[in-house]
C-alpha positions as MATLAB code, in Angstrom:
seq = 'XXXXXXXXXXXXXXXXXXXXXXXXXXXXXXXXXXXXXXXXXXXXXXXXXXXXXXXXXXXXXXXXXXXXXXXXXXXXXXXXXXXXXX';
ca = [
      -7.932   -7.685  -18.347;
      -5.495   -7.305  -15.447;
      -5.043   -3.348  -14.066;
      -2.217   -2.679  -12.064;
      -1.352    0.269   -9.486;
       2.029    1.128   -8.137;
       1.739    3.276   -5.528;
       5.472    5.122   -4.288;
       5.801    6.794   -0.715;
       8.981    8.680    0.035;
       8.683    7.775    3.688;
      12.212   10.012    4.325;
      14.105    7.627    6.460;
      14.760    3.409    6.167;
      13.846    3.518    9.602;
      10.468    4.917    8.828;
       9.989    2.869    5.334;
      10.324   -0.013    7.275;
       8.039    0.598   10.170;
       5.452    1.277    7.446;
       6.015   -1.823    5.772;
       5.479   -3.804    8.681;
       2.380   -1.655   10.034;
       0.515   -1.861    6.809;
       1.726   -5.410    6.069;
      -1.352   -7.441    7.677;
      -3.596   -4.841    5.882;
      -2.101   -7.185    2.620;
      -3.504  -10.007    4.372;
      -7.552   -9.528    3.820;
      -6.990   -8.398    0.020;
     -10.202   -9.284   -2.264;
      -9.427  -13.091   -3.795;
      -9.192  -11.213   -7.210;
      -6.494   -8.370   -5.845;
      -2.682   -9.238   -5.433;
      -0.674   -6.565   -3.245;
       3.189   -6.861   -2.517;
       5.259   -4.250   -0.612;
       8.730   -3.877   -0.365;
      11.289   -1.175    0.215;
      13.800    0.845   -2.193;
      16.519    2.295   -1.670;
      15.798    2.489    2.040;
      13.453    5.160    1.882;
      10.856    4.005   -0.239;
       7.939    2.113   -0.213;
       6.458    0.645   -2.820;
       2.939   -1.061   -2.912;
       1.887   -3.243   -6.129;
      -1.642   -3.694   -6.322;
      -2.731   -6.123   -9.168;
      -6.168   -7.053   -9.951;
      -8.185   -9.212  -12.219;
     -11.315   -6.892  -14.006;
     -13.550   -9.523  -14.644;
     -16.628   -6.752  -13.913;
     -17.325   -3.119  -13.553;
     -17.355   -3.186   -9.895;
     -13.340   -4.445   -9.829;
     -12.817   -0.825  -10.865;
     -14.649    0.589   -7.585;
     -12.625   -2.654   -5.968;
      -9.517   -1.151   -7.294;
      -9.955    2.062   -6.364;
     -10.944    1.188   -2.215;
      -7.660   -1.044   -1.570;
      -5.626    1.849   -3.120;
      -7.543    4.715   -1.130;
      -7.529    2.560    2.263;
      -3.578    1.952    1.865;
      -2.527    5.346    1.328;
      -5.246    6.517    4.471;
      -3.689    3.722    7.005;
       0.110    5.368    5.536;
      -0.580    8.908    5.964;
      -1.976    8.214    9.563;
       1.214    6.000   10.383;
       3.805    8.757    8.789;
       1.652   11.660   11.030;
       2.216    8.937   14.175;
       5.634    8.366   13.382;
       6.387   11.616   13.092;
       5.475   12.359   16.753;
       7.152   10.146   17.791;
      10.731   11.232   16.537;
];
């Protein structure tokens, strides 16, 4: 079975959907082998995260649910950084 999350952040600005994308991208980098994550931005404001993994056991669940929690922590401290910085 294959479980997929899309996660959406209005980040306001392209200016500010980009800086995410390239602050969180190396965060992509030390996904679990069975978890796939791609980020990209829409419509210049958004940014989208697409977090696909293979449930081969319970635990992929728990798996599933720390890469989502830990990307939207690391993108609501970069948004409340950004923002003090504008």
């Amino acid at each position: 079975m294959r479980l997929e999350v899309i996660i959406n952040i209005d980040a306001g600005d392209s200016r500010t959907a980009e800086a995410l994308l390239k602050s969180l991208m190396p965060d992509d980098k030390g996904a679990p082998e069975n978890v796939s994550i791609s980020s990209y931005v829409v419509s210049g404001k958004y940014l989208i995260y697409r977090i696909g993994i293979d449930l081969k056991a319970s635990e992929d669940f728990l798996t599933t649910a720390n890469v989502v929690d830990d990307i939207l922590r690391h993108a609501a401290l970069l948004i409340k950084l950004l923002s003090t910085l504008k």
